[in-house]
Residue, then its C-alpha position, 0 to 999 in steps of 0.5 A: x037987904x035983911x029984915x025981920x018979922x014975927x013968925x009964930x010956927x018957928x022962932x020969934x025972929x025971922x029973917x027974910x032978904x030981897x033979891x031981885x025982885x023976889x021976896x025970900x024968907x028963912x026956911x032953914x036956920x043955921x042951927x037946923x042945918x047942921x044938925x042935917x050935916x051931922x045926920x048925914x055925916x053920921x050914916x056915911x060915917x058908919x057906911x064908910x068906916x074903914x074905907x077910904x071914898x073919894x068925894x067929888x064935890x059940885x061946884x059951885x053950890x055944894x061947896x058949903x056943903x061939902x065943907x060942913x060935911x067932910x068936917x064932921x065925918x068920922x074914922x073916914x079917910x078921904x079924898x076930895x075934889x070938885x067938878x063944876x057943872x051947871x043946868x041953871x039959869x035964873x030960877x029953872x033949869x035950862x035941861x042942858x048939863x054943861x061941864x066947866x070944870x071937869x073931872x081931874x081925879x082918877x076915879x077908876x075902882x074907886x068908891x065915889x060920893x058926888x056931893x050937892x047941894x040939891x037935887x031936883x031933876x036929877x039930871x045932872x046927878x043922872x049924867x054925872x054917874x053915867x059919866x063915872x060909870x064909864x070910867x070904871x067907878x067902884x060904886x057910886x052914892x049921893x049926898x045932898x043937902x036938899x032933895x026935891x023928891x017931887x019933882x024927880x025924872x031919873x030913877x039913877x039920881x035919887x040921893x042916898x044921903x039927905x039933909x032936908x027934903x024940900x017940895x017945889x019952892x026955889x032956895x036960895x043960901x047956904x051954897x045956893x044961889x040967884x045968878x051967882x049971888x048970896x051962897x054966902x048966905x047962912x041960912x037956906x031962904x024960900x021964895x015967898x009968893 
């Protein structure tokens, strides 16, 4: 359920959502967020000019992302496709990372940007390079949409492209989700205490 309030610091209106039993408020307009997808469209596409990467997309949450992103990429001819991997469960990470859909492309020599929707831990970007790394990537970059700088543990997993950096709160929409539900949503919301 949607709702709206009086927020002086932002815009007149903000929305806020219940779900399950949490409170959420917008954090992230659509009109911030792709402005981010812009910036960080820009400096792959200035990094990539004349290269032809391969986008490795994580499912399920970087898909709006990645959608967004590769549309405002320019002189970049590209490739994509997707993995699903998933630590999460409810709210916090279970530091398991398991592989539900694995990597299909052959990514042998090849110039790699894995595309996420967040990075915290890093540990599934930490896996994830150590898995490609075994088969005989190229080079390897991230780009994510938000970054917990905080709360990272792997030097490895630090992103080369970010749209928003973000502290510790739990964010829900824009490819992000609560259990499986409201990536649909798009604005990125955060948990009110």
């Amino acid at each position: 359920m949607y709702f709206c309030s009086i927020n002086p610091n932002k815009t007149l209106f903000m929305r806020t959502i219940d779900e399950q039993g949490y409170h959420f408020e917008e954090w992230l307009t659509p009109e911030e967020i792709a402005k981010d997808v812009k910036q960080v469209a820009a400096t792959i596409s200035k990094d990539y000019q004349g290269q032809e990467p391969l986008f490795v997309v994580v499912l399920n949450g970087a898909f709006v992302f990645a959608s967004d992103l590769l549309r405002a990429l320019h002189d970049v001819r590209c490739e994509v496709t997707f993995i699903r991997v998933s630590s999460y469960w409810g709210m916090s990470s279970t530091g398991q990372l398991e592989f539900i859909v694995p990597l299909q492309q052959v990514v042998e020599n090849r110039d790699v940007i894995i595309v996420e929707d967040i990075v915290d831990t890093g540990l599934t970007i930490h896996q994830l390079k150590a898995h490609m790394r075994g088969l005989g990537v190229n080079s390897i970059r991230v780009a994510t949409m938000l970054f917990k700088p905080e709360k990272l543990e792997y030097d490895d997993a630090k992103p080369d492209y970010v749209g928003h950096e973000i502290s510790e709160e739990f964010v829900i929409g824009y490819g992000l989700d609560f259990d499986g539900f409201v990536r649909n949503l798009d604005a990125i919301y955060k948990v009110k205490e």
